[in-house]
ROSE-4610 file (N, C-alpha, C; in Angstrom, 1 decimal, always signed):
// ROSE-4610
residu = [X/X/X/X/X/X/X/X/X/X/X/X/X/X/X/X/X/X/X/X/X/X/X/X/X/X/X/X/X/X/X/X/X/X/X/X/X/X/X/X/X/X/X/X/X/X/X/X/X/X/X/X/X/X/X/X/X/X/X/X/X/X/X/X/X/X/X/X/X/X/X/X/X/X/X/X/X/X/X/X/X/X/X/X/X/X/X/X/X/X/X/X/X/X/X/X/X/X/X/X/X/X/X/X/X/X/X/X/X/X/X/X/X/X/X/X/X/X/X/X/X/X/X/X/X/X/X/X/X/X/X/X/X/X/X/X/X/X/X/X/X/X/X/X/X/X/X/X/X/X/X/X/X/X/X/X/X/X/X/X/X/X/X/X/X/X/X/X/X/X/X/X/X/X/X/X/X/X/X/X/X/X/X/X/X/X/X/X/X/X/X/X/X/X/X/X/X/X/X/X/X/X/X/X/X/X/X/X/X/X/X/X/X/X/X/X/X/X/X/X/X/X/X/X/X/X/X/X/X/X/X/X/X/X/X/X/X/X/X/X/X/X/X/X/X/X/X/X/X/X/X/X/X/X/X/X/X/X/X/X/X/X/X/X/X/X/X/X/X/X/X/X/X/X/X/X/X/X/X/X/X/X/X/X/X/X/X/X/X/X/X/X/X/X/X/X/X/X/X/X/X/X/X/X/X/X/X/X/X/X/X/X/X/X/X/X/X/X/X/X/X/X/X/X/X/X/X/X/X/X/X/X/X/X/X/X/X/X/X/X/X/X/X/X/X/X/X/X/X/X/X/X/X/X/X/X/X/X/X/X/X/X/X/X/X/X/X/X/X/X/X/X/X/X/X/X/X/X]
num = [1/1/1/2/2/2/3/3/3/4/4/4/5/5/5/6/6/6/7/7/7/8/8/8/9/9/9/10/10/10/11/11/11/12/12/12/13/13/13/14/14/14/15/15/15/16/16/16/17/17/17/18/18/18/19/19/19/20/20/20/21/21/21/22/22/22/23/23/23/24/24/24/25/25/25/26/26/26/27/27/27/28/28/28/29/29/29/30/30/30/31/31/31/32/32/32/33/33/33/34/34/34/35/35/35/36/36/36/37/37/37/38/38/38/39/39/39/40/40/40/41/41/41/42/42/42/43/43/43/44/44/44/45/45/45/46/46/46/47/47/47/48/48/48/49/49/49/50/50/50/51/51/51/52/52/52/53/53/53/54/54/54/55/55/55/56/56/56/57/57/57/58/58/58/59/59/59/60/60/60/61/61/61/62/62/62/63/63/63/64/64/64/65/65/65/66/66/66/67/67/67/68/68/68/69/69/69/70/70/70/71/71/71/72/72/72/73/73/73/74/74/74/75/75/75/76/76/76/77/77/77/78/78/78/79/79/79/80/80/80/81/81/81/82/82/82/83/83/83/84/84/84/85/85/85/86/86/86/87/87/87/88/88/88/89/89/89/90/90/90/91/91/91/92/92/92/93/93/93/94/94/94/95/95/95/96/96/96/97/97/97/98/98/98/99/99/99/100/100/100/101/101/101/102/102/102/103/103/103/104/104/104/105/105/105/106/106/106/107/107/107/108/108/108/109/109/109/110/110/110/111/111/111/112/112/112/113/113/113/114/114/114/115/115/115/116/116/116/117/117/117/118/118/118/119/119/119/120/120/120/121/121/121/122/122/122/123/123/123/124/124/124/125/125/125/126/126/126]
x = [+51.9/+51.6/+50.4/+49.6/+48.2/+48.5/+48.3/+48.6/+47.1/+46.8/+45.2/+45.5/+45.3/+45.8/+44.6/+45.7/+45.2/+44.0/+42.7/+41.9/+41.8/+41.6/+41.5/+39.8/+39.3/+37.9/+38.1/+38.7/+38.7/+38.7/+39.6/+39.7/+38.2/+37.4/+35.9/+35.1/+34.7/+34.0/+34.1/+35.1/+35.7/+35.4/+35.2/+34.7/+33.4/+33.2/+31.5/+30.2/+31.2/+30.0/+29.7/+30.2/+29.2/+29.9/+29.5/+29.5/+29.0/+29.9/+29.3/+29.1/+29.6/+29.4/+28.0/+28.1/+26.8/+24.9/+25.8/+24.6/+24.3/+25.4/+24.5/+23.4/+24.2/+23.7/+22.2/+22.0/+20.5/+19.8/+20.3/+19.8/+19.5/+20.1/+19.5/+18.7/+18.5/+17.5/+16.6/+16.7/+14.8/+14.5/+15.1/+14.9/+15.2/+16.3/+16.4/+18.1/+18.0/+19.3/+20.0/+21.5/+22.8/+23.2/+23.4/+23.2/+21.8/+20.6/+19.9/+19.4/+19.2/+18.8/+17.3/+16.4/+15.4/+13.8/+13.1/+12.2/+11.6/+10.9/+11.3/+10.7/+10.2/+9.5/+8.4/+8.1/+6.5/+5.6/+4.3/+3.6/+3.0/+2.8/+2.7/+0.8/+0.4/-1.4/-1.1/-1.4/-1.6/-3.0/-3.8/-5.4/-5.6/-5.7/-6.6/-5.8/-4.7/-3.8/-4.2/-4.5/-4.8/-6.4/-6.9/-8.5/-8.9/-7.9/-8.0/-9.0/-9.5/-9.8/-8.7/-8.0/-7.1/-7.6/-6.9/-6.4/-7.3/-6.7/-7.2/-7.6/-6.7/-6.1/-5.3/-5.4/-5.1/-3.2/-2.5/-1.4/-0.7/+0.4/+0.8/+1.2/+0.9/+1.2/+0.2/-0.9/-2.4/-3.0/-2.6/-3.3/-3.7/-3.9/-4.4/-3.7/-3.6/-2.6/-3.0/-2.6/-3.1/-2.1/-1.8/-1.8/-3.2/-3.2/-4.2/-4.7/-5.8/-6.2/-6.6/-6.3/-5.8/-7.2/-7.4/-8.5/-9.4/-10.8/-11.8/-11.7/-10.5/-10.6/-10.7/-10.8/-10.9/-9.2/-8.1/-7.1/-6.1/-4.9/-3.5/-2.9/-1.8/-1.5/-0.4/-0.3/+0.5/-0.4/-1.3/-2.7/-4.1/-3.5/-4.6/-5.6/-4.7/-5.4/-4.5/-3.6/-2.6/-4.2/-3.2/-3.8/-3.9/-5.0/-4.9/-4.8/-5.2/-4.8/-6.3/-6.2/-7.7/-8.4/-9.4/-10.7/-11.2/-11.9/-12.6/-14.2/-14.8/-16.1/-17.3/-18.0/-18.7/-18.8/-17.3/-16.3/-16.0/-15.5/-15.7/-14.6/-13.7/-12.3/-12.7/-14.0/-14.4/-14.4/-14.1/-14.2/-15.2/-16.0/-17.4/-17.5/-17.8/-17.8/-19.1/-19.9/-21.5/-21.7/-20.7/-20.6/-21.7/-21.8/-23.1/-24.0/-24.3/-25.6/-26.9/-27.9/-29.6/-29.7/-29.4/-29.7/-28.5/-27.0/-26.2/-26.0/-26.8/-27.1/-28.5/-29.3/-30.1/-30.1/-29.2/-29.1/-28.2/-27.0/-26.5/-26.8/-28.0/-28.9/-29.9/-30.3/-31.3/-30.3/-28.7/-27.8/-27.6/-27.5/-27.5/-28.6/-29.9/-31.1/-30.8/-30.5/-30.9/-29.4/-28.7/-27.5/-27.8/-29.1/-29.2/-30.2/-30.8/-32.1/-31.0/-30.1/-29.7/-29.0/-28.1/-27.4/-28.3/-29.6/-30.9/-31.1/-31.6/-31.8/-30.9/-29.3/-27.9/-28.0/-28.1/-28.7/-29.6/-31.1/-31.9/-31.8/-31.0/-30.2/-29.1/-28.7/-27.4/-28.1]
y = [+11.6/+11.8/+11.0/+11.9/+11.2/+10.4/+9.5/+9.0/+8.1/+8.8/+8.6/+8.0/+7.2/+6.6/+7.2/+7.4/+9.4/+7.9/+8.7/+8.2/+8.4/+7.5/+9.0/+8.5/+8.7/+8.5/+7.3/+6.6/+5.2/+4.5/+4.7/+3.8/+3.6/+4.8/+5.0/+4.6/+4.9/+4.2/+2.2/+1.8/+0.4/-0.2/+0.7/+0.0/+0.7/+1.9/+1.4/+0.9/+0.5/-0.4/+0.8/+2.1/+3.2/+3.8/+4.1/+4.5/+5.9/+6.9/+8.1/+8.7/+8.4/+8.5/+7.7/+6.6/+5.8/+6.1/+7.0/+7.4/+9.0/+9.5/+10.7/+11.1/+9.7/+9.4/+8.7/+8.1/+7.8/+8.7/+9.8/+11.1/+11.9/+11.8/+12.5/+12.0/+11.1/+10.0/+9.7/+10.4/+10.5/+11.7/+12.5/+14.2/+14.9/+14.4/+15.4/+16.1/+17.3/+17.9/+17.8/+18.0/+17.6/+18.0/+17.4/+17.6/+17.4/+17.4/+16.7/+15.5/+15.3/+13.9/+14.0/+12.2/+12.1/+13.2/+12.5/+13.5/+14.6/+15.5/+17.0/+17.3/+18.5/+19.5/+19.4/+19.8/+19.9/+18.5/+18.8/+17.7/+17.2/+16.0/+15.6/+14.8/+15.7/+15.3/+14.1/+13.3/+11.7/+11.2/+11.9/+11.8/+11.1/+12.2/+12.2/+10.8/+11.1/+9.8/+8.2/+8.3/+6.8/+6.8/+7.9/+7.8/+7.4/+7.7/+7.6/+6.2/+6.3/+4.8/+4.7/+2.8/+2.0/+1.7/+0.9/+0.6/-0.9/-1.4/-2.9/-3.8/-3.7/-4.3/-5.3/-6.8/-7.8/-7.9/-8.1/-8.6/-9.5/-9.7/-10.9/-12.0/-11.3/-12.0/-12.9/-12.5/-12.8/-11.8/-10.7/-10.0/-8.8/-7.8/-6.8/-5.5/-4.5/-4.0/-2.5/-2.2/-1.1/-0.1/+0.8/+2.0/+2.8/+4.2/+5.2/+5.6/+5.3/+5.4/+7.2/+7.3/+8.5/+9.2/+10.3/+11.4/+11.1/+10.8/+10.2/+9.1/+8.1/+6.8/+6.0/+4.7/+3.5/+2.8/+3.3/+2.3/+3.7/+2.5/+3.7/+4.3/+5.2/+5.4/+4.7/+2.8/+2.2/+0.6/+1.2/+0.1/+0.4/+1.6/+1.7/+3.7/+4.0/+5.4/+6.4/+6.2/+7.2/+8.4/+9.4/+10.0/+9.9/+9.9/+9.5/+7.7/+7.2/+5.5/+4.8/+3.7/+3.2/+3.5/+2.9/+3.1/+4.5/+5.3/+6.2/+6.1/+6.5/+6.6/+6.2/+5.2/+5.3/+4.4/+3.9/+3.1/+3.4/+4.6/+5.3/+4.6/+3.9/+3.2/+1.6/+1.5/+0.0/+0.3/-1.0/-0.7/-1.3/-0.1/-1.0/-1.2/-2.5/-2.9/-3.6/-3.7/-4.1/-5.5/-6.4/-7.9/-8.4/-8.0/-8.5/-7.9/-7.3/-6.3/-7.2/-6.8/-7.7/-8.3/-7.1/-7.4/-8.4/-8.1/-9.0/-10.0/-10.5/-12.2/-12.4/-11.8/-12.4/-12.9/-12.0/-11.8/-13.6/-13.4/-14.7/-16.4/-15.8/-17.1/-17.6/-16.6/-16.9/-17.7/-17.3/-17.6/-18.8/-19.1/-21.0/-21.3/-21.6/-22.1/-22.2/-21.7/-21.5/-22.5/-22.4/-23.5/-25.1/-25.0/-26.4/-26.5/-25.9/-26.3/-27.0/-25.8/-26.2/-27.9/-27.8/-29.5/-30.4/-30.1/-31.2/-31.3/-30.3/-30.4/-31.1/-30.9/-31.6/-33.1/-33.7/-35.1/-35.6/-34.7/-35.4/-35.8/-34.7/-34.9/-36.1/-36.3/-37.8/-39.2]
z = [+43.7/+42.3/+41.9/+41.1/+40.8/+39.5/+39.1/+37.9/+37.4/+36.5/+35.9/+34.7/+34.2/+32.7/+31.7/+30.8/+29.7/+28.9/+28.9/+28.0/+26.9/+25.6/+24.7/+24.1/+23.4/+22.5/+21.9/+21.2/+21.2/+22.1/+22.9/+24.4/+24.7/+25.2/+25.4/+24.8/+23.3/+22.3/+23.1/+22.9/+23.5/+24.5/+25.3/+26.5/+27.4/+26.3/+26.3/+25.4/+24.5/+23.3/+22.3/+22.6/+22.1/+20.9/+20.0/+18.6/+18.1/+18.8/+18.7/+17.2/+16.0/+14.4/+14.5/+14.7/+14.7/+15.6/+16.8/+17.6/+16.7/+16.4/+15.5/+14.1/+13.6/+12.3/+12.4/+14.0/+14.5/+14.6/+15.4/+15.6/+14.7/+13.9/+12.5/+11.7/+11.6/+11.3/+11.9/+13.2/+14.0/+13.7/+13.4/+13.3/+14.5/+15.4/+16.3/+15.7/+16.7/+16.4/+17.1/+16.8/+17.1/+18.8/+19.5/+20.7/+21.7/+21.0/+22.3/+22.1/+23.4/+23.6/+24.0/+23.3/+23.3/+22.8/+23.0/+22.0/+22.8/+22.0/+21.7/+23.1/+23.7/+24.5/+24.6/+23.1/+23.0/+23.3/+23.3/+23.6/+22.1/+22.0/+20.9/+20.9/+20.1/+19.4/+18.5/+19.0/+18.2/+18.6/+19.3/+19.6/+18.1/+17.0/+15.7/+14.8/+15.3/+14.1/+15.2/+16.4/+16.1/+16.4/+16.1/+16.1/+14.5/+13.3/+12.0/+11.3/+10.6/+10.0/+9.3/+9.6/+9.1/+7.5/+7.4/+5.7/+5.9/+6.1/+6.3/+5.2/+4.1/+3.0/+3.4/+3.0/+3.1/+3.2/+3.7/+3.3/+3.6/+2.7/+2.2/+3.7/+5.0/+5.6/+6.6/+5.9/+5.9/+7.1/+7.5/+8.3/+7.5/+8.4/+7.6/+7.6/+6.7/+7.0/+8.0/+8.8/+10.2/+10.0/+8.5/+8.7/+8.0/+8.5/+8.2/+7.0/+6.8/+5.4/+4.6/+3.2/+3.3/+3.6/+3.4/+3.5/+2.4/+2.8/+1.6/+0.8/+1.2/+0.6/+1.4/+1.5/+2.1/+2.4/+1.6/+1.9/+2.0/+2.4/+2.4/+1.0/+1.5/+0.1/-0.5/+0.1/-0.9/-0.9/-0.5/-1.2/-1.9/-2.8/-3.3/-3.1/-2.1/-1.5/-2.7/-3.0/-3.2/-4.7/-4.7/-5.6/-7.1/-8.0/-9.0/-9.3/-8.3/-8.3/-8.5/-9.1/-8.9/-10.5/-10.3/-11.4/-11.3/-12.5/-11.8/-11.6/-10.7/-10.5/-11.9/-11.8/-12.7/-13.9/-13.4/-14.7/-15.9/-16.1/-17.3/-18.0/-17.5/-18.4/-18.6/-18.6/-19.3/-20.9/-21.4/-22.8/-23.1/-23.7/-24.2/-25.8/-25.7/-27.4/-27.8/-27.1/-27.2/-27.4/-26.9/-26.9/-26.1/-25.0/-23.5/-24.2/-25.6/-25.2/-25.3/-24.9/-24.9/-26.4/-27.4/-28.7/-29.3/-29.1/-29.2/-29.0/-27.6/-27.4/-27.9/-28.0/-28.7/-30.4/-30.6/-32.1/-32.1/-31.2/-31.2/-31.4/-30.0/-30.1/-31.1/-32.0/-32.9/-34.5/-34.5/-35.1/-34.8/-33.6/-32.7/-33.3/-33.4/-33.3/-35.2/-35.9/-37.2/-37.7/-37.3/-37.3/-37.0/-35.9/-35.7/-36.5/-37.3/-38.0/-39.5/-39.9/-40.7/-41.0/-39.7/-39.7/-39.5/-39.0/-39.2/-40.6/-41.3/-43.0/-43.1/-42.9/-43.6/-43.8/-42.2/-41.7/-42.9/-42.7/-43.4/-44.8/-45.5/-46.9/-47.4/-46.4/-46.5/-46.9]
């Protein structure tokens, strides 16, 4: 008489470390489907993605950051590439109030000079 001691799926899980809820829920989370193993058939074009220009935005861990920058921008799209992000061209969202202007500092300075003439008169008056 053969006597094989009855395994069941815990037993196994147990004494091979293996977590088959756990190994599926990886699997579905790479994107593969339910029953096969490792990646797909086809051959995979990654020529153009790591020929891409990087991001190379500073981060916080003082290097730079080395994902692909998006299409026509300079950075990724969580430094700055995303759509609608940024200044636009030209600077059209500065607010201009004519504080720097040529005639505004000048006007200013002539307002200095005529101040110090005055507190000279003040002086000479005392």
């Amino acid at each position: 008489m053969n006597t094989v001691p009855d395994l069941n799926e815990a037993t196994v899980i147990a004494a091979t470390g293996q977590n088959k809820a756990a190994t599926c829920e990886r699997d579905r989370f790479r994107g593969c489907k339910a029953g096969s193993r490792g990646m797909s058939a086809r051959a995979r074009n990654t020529g153009p993605m790591l020929a891409s220009l990087r991001c190379g935005a500073k981060i916080r861990s003082g290097g730079m950051c080395r994902s692909p920058a998006v299409r026509g921008k300079r950075r990724c799209r969580m430094h700055g590439g995303a759509p609608e992000s940024g200044a636009p061209r030209g600077n059209r969202n500065a607010r201009k109030h004519g504080l720097f202007t040529k005639v505004a500092i000048a006007e200013r300075k002539r307002i200095q000079a005529l101040l110090v003439e005055v507190r000279k008169l003040l002086q000479e008056l005392k």
